[in-house]
DOTORKE-197479 format. One record per residue: residue in one letter; x, y, z of N, C-alpha, C, O in turn. Coordinates in steps of 0.05 Angstrom, whole numbers, plus 5000, padded with zeros to 4 digits. Example, Ala and Ser with C-alpha at 12.3 -4.5 7.8 and 13.67 -1.06 7.14 Angstrom:
BEGIN
A526448865156524649105156526449345156528549345169/S525749555142527349795143525850015157526850235161/
END
This chain:
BEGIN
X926274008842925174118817922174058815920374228812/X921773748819918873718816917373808846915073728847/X918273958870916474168886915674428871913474528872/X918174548853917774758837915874778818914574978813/X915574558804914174548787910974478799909074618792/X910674228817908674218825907673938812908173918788/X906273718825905773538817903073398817902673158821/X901373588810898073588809898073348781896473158782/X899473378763899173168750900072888755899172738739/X900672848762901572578772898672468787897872238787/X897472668798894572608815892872508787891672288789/X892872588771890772588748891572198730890272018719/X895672238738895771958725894971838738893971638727/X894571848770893771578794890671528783889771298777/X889171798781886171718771886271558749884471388750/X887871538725887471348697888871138712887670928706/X890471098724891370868728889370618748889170368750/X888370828760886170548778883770618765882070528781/X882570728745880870678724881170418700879570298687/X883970418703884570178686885869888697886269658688/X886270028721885669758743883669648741883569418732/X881869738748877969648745877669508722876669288719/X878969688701877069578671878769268665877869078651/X881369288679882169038673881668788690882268568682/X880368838713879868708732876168528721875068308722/X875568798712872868718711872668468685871168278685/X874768558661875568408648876268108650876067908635/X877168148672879467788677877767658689878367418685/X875167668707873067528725872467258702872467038712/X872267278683870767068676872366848668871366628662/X875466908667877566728661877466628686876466398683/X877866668711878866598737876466428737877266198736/X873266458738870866248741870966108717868666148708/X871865998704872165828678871765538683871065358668/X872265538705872565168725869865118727868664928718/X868465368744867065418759863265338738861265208741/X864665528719862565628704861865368681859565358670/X863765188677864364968662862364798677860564698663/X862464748709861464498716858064588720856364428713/X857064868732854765028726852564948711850264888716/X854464968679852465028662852864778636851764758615/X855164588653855464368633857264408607856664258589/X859064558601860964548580861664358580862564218599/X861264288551863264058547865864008539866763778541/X867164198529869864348514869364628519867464728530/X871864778507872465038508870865198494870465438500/X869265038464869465188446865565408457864465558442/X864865348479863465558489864665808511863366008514/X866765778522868266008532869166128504868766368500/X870565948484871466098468869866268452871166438440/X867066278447865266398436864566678454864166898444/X864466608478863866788505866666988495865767198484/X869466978496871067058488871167278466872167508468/X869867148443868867288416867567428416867767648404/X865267328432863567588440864267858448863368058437/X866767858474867168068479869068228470869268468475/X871367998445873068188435870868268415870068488421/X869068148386868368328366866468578381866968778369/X865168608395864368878412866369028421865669258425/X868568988426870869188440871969298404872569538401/X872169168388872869238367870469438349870769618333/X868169318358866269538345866369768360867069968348/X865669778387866369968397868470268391868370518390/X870270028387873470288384871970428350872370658341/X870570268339870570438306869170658313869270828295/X866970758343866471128350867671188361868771408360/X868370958386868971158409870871318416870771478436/X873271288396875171518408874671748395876371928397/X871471808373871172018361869572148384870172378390/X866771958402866471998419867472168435866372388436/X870272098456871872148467872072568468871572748483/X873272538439875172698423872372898423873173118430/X870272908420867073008427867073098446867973318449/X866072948467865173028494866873138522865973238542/X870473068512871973168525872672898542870972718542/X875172888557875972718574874772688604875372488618/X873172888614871972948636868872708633868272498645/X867772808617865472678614866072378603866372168617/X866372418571867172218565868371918579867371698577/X871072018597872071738610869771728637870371548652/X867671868643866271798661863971608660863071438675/X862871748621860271568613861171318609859671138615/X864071268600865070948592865070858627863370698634/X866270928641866270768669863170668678862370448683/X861870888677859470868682857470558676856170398690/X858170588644856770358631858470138627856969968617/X860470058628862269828635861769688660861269448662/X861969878680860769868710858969638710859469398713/X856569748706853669578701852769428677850369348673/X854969378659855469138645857568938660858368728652/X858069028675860268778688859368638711860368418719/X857468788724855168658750853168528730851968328738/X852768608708850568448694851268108690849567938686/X853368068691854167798686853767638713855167458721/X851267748728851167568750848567448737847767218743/X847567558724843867548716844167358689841867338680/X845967208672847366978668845966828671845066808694/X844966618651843066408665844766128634844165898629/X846666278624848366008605849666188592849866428597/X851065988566852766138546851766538542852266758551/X849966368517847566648502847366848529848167078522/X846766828554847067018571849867148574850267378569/X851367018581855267068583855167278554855767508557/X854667198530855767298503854867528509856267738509/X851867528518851567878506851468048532850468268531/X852567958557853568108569856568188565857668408571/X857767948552860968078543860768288527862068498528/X858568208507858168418485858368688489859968838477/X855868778516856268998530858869138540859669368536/X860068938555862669028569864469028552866269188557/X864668868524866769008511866369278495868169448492/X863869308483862669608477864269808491866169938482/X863069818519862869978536866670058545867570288545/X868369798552870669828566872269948541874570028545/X870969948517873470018489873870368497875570478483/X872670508514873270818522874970788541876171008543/X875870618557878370658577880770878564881371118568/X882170598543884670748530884270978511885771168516/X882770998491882171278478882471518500884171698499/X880471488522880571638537882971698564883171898578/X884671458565886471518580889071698561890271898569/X889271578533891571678524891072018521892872178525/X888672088513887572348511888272518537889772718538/X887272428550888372448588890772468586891572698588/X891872368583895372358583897172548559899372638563/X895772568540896972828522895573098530896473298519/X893573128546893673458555894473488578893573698586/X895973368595896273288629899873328626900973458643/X901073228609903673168610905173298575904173308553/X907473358582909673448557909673168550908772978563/X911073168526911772968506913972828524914772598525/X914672978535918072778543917272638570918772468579/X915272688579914472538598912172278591912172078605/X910272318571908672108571908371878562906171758563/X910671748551912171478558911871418583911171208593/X912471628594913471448629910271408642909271198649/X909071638642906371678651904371498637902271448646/X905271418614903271188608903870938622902170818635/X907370838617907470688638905870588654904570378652/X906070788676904670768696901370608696900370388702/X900170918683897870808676896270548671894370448682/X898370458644897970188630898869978659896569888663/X900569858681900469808696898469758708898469538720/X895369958710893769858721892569618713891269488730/X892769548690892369358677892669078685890968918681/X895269028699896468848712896168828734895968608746/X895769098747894669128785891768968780890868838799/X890268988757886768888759887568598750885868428756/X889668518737889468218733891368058763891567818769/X892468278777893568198799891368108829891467938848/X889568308820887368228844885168038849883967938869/X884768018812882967818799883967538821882867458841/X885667458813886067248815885667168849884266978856/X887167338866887367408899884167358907883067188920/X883167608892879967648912876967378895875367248908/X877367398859875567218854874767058858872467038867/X876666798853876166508864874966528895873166378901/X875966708915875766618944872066728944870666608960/X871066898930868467008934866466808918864066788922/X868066668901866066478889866066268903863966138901/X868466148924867465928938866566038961865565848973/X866366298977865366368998862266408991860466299003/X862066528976859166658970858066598947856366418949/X858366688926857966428895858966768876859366998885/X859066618841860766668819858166908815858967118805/X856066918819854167228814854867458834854667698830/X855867328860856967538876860267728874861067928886/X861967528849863567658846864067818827865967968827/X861767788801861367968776859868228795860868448792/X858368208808857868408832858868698841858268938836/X861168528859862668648877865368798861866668988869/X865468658839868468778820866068978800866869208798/X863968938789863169218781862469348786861569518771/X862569358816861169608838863469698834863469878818/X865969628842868869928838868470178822868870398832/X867670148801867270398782866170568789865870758773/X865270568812862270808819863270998848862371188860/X865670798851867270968868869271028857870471208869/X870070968843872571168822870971368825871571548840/X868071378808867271668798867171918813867872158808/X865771758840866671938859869072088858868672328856/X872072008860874072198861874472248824876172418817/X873572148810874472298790873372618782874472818772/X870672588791869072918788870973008816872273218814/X871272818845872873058859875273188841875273428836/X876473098836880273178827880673268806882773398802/X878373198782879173278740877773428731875373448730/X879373548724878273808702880973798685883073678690/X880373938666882573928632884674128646883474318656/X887174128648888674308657888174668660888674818679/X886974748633886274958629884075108658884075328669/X882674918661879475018687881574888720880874978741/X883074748719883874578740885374888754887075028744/X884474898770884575098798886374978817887475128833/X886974728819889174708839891974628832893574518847/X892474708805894274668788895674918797894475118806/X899574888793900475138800901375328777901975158760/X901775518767902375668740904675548732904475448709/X906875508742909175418738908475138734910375018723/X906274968739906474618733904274698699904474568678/X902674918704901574918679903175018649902374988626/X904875118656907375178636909074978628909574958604/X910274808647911474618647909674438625910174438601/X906774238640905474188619905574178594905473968580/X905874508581904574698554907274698552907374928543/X910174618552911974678543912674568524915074578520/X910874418504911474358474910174598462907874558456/X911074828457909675008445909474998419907875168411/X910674848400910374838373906374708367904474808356/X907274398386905674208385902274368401900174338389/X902474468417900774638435900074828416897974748408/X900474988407899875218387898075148363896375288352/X899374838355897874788333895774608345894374508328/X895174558365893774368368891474568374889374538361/X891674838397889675008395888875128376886575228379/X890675178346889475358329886875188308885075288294/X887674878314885874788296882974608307881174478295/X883874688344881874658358878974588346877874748330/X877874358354874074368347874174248319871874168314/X875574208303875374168272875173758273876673608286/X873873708264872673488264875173308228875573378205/X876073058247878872958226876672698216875072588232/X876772648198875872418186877672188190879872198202/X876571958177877471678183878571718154881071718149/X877371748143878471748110881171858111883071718102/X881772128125884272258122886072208140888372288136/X885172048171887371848177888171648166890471578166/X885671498153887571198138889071238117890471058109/X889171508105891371538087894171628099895971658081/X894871678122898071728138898571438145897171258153/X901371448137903871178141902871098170901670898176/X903771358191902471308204900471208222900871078243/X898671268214896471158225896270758221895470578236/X897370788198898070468190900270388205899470188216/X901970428210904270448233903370238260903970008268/X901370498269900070388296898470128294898769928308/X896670188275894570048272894669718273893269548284/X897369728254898169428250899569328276898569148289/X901469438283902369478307900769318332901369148349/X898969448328896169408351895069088343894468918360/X895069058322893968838303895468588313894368368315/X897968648317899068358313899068368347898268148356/X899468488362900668518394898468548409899168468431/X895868618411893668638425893068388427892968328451/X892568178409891967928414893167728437891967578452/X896367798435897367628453896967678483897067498499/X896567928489895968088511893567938529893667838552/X890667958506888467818511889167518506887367358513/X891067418498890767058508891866978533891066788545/X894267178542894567228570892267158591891766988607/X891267348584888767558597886867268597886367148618/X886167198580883866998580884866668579883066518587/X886766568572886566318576889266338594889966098596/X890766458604892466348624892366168642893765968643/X890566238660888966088687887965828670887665648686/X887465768651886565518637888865348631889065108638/X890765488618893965348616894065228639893564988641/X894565348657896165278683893664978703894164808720/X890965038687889364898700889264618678887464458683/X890764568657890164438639892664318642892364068644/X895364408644897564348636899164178668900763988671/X897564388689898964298719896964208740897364118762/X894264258723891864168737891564228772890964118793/X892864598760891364858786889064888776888564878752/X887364928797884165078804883165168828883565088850/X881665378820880965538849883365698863885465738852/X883065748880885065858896887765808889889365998890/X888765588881890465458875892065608854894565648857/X890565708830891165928810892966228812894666318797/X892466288827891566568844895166598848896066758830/X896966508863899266528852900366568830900566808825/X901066428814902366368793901366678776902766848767/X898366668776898066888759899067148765900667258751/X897767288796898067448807901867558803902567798803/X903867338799905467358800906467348776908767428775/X905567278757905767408725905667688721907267818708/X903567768732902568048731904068278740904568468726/X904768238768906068348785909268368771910768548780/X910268198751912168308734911968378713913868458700/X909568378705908768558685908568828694909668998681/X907168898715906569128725908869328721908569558712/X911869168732914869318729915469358701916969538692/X914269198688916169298660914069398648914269338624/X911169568654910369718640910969908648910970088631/X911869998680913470258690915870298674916470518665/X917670018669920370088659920070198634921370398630/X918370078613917970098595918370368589920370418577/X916270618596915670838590918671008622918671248626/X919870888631922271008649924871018615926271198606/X924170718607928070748577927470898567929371038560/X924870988559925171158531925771488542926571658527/X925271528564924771828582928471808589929872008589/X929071638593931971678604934471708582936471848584/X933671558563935171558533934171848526936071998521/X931871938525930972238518933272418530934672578517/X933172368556934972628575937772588566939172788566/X938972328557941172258552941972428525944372418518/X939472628504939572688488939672568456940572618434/X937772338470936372158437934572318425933472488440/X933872308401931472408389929272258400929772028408/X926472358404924872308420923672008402923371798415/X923071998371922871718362924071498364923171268362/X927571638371929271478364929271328389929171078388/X929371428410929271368437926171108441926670908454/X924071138431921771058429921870738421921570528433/X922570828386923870558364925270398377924470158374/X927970438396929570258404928170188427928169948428/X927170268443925870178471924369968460924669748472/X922669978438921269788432922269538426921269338436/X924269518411925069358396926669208415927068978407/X927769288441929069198458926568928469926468688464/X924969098484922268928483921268708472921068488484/X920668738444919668568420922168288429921568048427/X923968358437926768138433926168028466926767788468/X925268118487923968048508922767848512922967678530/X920567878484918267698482918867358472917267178477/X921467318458922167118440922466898461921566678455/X923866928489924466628502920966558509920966318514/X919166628510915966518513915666288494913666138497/X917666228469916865938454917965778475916965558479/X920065848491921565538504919765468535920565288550/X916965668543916665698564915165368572914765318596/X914365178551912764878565915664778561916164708584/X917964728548920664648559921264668592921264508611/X921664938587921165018619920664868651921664768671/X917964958633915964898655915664468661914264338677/X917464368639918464058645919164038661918463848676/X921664268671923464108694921664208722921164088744/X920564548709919664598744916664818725916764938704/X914964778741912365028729913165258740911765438733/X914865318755914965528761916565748744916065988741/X918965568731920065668716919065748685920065908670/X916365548682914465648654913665968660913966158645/X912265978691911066118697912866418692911866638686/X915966348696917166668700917066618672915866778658/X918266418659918266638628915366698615915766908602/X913266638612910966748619910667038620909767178602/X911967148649911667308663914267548657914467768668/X916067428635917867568626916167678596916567868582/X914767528594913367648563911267868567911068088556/X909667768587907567958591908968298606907768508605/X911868258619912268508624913568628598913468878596/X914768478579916568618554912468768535911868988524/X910668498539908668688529908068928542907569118527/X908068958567907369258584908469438564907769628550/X911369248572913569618561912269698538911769938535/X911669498517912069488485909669698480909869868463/X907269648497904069758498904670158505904170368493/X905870098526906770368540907770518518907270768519/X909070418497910770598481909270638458909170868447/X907870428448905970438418904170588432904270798418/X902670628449900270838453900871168456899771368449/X904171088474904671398467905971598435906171838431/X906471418422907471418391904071628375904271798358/X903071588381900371678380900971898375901872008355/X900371978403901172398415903572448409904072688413/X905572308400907272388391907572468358909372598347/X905272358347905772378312902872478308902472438284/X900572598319898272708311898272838332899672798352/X895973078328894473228346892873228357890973128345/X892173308385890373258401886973138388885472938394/X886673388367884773288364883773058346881473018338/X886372878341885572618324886272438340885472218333/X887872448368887172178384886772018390888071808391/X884372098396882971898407881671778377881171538375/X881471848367880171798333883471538323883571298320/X884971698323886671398323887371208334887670988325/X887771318367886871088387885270958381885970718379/X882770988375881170788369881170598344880870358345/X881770778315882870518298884570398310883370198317/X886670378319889070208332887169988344887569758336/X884870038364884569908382882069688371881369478381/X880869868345879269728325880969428305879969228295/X883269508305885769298286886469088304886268858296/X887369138332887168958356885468878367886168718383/X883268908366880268718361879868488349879668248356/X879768668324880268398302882268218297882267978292/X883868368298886768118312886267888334887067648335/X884868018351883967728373882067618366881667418380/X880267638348877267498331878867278317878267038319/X881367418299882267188279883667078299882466868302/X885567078315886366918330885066728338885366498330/X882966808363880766618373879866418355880466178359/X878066518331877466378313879566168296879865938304/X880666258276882666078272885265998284886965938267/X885965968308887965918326886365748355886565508359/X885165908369884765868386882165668393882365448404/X880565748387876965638380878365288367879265118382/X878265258343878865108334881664888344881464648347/X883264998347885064878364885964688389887364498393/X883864888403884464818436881464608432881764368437/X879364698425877664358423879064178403879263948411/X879864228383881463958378882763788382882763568371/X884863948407886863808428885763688452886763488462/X883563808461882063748479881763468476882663308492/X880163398452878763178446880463048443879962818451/X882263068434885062878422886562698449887162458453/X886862948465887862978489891363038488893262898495/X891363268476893863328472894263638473895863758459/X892763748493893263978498895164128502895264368501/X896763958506899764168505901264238479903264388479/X900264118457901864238436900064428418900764498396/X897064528434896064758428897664908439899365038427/X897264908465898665228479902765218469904365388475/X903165018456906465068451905865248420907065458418/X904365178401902865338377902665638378903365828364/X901265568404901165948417902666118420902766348412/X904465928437906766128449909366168427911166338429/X909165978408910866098385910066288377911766458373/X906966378368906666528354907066828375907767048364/X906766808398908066998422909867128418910067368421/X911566958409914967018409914567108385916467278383/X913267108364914267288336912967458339913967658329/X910667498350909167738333910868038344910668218328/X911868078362913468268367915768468350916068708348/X916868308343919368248324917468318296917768548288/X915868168285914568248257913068618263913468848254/X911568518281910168888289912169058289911669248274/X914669088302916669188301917369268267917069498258/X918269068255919369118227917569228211917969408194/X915469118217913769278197913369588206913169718185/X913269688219912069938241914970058225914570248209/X917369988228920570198221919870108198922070148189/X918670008180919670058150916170238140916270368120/X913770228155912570448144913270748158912970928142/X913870828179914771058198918271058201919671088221/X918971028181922670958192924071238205926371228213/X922671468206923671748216920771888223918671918211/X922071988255919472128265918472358238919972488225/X915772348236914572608222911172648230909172518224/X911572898247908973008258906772978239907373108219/X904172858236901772868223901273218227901473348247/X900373318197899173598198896173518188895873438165/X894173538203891473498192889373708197887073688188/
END
């Protein structure tokens, strides 16, 4: 079937997916040199990484308040090219670093700049693919995510003790400039794409309700005002709010856990994480595979969505018992760990496609980006009152482990609450008409 149809799209998911390999890779560099960068420049506690941190989430959060209007503007061609572009050379900039204040407002940059990945991938992914497929195809995508925290760990540390920590902000933001290369080879919007087959372009366009209306109201410019008034949009938003944070404490203090708790560093790291990831990677494939298979099984397409999630959210809950765990053996902290961050894949995979599923093309990326504006600030208050404050107080105390046990409770709920709240404002699919 899929020779008949033709599988030029799937080429277009491989391009978002190692676009968001990069952006996550370029992302995780500064967690992996944290050791590194500590003895450098003289930290004396966390609470200057943790600032470095702040930096780059409140910029990723300012960011998202244009850019998926941006996006939704200039088209997915351009658009996800100008964000690679300038992420790119905000992420080599962190070699030119000379202390904190240098680190901040280079995060500053890279979080600006990297907040166009997802606007622009999900946009990518609602004109490229039917509804019943882009669960799975985000999947995928979102995965890259985990492939860039998978390599982080493998290639960083070894280039900072071979060569030094400016050569590897470097060499990880040179990637982007060879994406670009194949992305002008291979993308164009389905409509201009010439090596697409008629029969894969039908297939595509076979939401004709959703397709019809999305062309007739083509070019019309949606306000913020008249998304923040749909359940909807509040749906996601919060959604994003409580679950983006935990994602990024993954993301940024993991390699610190493990270097605080089991006293890994350097190379030494590079396991444990890599192998967090790498099951994350599966359950953001699986993630967006339940809801596509429950579909064919003949679920309603929300209904199918709602429960995948919630399966997930319940995924996330054994992560309170993970320093129990990790008593008898670290390895065993490490898989449940590594069981949370893949129930997040799935959980991510499904809230981003809920999107294209309940608005039209041309609000998007415009909601993508509030979502991704609410999960911003979600990791600000976190950092700040949780994290910032916290982890130097344990520090000093010397009781660091009943910060990160603090954490990982709050791990295990926020799933479960985003969940309930999300079915009691959206409790039945209903298409946004705007």
């Amino acid at each position: 079937m899929q020779q008949t149809i033709g599988r030029y799209r799937w080429t277009i998911c491989s391009l978002v997916f190692f676009a968001t390999t990069i952006n996550y890779l370029d992302r995780a560099v500064i967690s992996l040199l944290k050791p590194t960068l500590t003895v450098a420049f003289n930290w004396k506690d966390s609470s200057s990484y943790a600032n470095i941190e702040l930096a780059f989430k409140a910029s990723y959060a300012i960011g998202m308040l244009g850019v998926g209007r941006v996006i939704d503007k200039l088209g997915t061609k351009i658009g996800y090219a100008l964000a690679t572009i300038l992420w790119s050379i905000s992420a080599a900039a962190h070699a030119l670093a000379t202390g904190t204040i240098g680190f901040m407002i280079a995060r500053a940059f890279l979080g600006i700049t990297e907040s166009g990945n997802f606007p622009a991938a999900i946009k990518t992914t609602a004109e490229w693919f039917p509804k019943r497929e882009r669960a799975f195809a985000t999947g995928i995508f979102n995965s890259g995510s985990n492939v860039g925290a998978i390599i982080a760990p493998l290639t960083v540390p070894w280039i900072a003790i071979h060569w030094s920590w400016q050569i590897a902000f470097i060499i990880t933001g040179s990637l982007g400039f060879v994406w670009l290369i194949c992305w002008f080879i291979f993308y164009e919007i389905p409509s201009k794409q010439k090596r697409l087959t008629d029969a894969e372009f039908k297939y595509i366009n076979s939401d004709l309700d959703e397709k019809m209306a999305d062309a007739e109201h083509a070019g019309e410019k949606v306000s913020w005002r008249q998304l923040l008034g749909f359940k909807q949009t509040w749906a996601f938003a919060i959604g994003k709010f409580l679950t983006d944070p935990i994602w990024w404490f993954y993301l940024f203090w993991l390699p610190d856990f493990l270097h605080k708790q089991y006293g890994l560093q350097d190379t030494a790291i590079a396991m444990p994480v890599a192998l967090v990831y790498t099951i994350a990677s599966a359950g953001s494939i699986f993630g967006g595979w339940l809801p596509m298979y429950l579909i064919k099984k003949g679920w309603a397409v929300f209904k199918a969505r709602k429960m995948s999630m919630l399966i997930y959210a319940l995924f996330v809950v054994p992560i309170i018992f993970s320093q129990l765990a990790g008593s008898i053996n670290m390895w065993l902290a490490v898989l449940v760990i590594a069981l949370a961050a893949s129930a997040h894949q799935a959980w991510s995979a499904n809230i981003f496609t809920i999107v294209s599923d309940m608005f039209p093309k041309k609000a998007i990326g415009a909601v993508t980006g509030i979502g991704g504006l609410f999960g911003g600030v979600g990791g600000i208050l976190l950092t700040l009152l949780v994290q910032k404050k916290m982890f130097v107080h344990f520090e000093r105390t010397g009781k660091v482990e009943i910060g990160y046990y603090i954490m990982f409770f709050i791990c295990g709920g926020a799933y479960i609450l985003a969940w309930v709240i999300m079915h009691y404002l959206v409790p039945r699919m209903r298409r946004v008409e705007v």
